[in-house]
N, C-alpha and C positions, 0 to 999 in steps of 0.2 A: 536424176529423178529424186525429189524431194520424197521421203515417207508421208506427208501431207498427204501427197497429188496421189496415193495409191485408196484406188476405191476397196472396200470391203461387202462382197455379202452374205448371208448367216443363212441358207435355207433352212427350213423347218423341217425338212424330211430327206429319207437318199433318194428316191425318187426325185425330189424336186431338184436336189444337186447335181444328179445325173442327166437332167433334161437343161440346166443351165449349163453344163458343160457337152452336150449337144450343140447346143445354138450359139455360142459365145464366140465371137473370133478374137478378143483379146488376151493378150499372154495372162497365168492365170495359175495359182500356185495352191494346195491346198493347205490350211490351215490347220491342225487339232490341236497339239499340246503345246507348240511352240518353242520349244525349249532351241530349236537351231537355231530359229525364224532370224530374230535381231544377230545374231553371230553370222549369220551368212551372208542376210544385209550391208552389214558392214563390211565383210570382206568385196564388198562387189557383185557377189554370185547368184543372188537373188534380187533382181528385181522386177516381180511382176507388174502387172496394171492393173489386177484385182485380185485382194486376200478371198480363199472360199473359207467363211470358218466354217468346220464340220464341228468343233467340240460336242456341240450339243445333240451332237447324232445319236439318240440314245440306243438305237435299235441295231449299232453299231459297237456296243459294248458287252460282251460277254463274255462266260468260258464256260461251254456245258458239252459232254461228252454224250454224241448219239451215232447208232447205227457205226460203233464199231471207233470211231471216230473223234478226236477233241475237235472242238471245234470255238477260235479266238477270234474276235469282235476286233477290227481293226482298232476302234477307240480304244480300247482295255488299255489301261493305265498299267506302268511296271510293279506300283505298288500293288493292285489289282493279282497279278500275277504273282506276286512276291503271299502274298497271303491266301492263296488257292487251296483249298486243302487236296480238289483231283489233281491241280499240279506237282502242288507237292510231292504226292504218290505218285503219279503216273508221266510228271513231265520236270524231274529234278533239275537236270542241266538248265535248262528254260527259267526256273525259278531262280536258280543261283545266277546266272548273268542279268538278268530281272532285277538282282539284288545288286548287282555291280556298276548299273547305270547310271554317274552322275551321283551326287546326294539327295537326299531327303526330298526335296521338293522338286527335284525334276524326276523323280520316279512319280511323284505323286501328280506331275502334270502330263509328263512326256507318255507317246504312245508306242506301241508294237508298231502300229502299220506306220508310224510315222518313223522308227527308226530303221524299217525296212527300206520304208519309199524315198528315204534320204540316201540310200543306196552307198554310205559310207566304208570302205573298204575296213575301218576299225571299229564297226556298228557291234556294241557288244551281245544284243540279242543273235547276230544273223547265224553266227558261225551254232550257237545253240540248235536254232530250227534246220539247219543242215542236216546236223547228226539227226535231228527228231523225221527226218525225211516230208518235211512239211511243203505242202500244196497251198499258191496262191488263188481263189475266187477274186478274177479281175473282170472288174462289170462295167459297161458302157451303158444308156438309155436301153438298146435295142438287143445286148450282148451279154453271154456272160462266159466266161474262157476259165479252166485250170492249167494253172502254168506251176511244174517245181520249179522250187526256188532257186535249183543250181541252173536252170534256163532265163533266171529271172533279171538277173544284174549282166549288163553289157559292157561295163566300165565302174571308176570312178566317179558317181552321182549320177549314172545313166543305168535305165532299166529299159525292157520291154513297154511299158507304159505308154498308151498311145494318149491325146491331149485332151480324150473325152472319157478317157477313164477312168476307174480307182478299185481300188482294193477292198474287198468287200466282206472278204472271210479267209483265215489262215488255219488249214489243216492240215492236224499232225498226225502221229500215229502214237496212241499210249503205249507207254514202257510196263513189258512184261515184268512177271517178278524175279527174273533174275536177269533181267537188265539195269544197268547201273551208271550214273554220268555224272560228269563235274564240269565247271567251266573253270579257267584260270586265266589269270588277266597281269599285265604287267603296265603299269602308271607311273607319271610323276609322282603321283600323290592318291592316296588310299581312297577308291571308288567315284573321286571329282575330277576324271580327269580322261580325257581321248586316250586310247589302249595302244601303247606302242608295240604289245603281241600281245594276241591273246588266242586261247584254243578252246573248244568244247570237245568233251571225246562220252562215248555212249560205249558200251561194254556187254555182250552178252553172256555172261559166266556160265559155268556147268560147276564138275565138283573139285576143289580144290583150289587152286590157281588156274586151272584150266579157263580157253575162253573160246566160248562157239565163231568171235566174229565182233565186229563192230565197227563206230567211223572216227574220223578224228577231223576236225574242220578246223584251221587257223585264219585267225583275223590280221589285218594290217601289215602283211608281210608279203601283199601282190594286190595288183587293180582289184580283183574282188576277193571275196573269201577262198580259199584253197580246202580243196580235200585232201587229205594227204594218203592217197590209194597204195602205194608202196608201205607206208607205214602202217595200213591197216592190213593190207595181208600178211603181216608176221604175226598180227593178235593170235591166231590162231594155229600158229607152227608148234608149239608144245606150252607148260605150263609160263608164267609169267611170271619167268623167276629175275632176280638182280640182272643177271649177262644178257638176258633178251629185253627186256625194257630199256637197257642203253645202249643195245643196238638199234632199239625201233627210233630210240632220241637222236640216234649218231644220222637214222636215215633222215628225217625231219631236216637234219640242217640243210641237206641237198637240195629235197623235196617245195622248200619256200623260196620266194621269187620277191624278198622285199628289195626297197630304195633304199637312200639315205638321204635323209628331210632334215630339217632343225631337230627333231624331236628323238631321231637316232640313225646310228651309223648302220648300213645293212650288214655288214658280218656283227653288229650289236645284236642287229633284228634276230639274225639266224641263231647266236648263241642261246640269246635267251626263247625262241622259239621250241630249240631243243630242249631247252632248262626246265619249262612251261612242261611241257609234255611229258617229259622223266617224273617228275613232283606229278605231276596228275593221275601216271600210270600205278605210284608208288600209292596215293591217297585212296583208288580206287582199292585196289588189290584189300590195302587195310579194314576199305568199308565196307571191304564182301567178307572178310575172314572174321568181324566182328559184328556182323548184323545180327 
């Protein structure tokens, strides 16, 4: 299939995208930022019979915190996020991999729910809204469903997602204030480049090194993102000193389930999986005892 013979169309509203993907029986792929679109194209992996472009869904682009709640506009742009100032405060991990997507101009085009709904196993947002315990709003014409997002991925570019779908709102939960998170990523090349590991980890401190609790989600080192549940119940066996943070790294290497692809050898993935997460534990700890 030539990209020519591929129809496109732009409804004006979600309502009306959602009654077009009601009545539609042709294959049919959703449009916002773009930033895979042509990459996937060419690899083979996309090709529908009709682009929907949503970009201009503007009713589809927010970040405003209500009833307890953030609550993210599928179209919201990384740069969007990257300049939030309730993010900022309240959803850091989120911001910082926000900040890691690609360069300049694919943060400024590419979207959240689009790097969700691409259901990429080294999607640098996903492993972030893990740790932030975030809830999919997945709407049909007639429907509308909360799915968390660790029920949300089925595979490698496969979701829950039925064909008349789409994502419609992403809720999170805002970070207390002695909650604390980082995301860390490991690339070819400094933030242009698919993540050969990467982790988010969210922290709930008390007084000293001490820590009540928290999560740790790794990217690109299994079919979907991984929680690393062993490694989070040592956060809170005693203070967070040097000997327990590279034991929580030593668990880590067990706890991931990557390949070895062009891009890296899997006991590559696992070392620096654990590397990731040691350096993150260590950065945290710093940014609680100097805040």
């Amino acid at each position: 299939m030539l990209v020519s013979e591929i129809d496109m169309i732009s409804p004006s509203s979600l309502s009306e995208c959602l009654a077009f993907l009601a009545q539609t029986n042709k294959k049919h792929k959703l449009l916002a930022g773009g930033t895979d679109a042509t990459v996937r194209m060419k690899e083979g992996n996309w090709r529908p019979e009709v682009w929907v472009n949503i970009k201009n869904l503007k009713e589809l682009r927010y970040i405003e915190e209500k009833e307890g709640c953030i609550h993210i506009g599928p179209l919201t742009t990384h740069t969007d996020i990257v300049r939030s100032p309730l993010l900022q405060k309240k959803a850091d991990v989120l911001v910082e991999a926000s900040r890691e997507v690609g360069a300049t101009q694919m943060q400024n085009m590419g979207t959240i729910g689009g790097n969700i709904g691409t259901a990429s196993p080294a999607g640098d947002t996903i492993p972030a809204l893990y740790v932030l315990g975030a809830i999919l709003e997945i709407s049909s014409l007639d429907t509308k469903r909360l799915v968390p997002i660790e029920q949300f991925f089925t595979g490698p570019g496969r979701t829950v997602l039925r064909v008349n779908e789409m994502i419609t709102n992403i809720l999170i939960q805002p970070q207390v204030p002695n909650e604390i998170g980082i995301f860390q990523k490991l690339g070819p090349r400094k933030a242009q480049s698919i993540s050969i590991v990467n982790v988010a980890i969210s922290l709930r401190m008390i007084e000293g090194r001490h820590c009540q609790g928290g999560k740790i989600a790794f990217g690109a080192v299994g079919p979907t993102i991984i929680r690393a549940k062993k490694c989070e119940s040592l956060l809170s066996q005693g203070p967070l000193t040097e000997d327990l943070i590279q034991n929580i790294a030593k668990i880590a290497w067990k706890e991931v389930m990557p390949i070895t692809d062009v891009r890296a050898t899997a006991t590559y993935r696992r070392d620096m999986a654990s590397a990731l997460l040691e350096r993150g534990l260590y950065r945290l700890i710093r940014r609680w005892e100097n805040r």
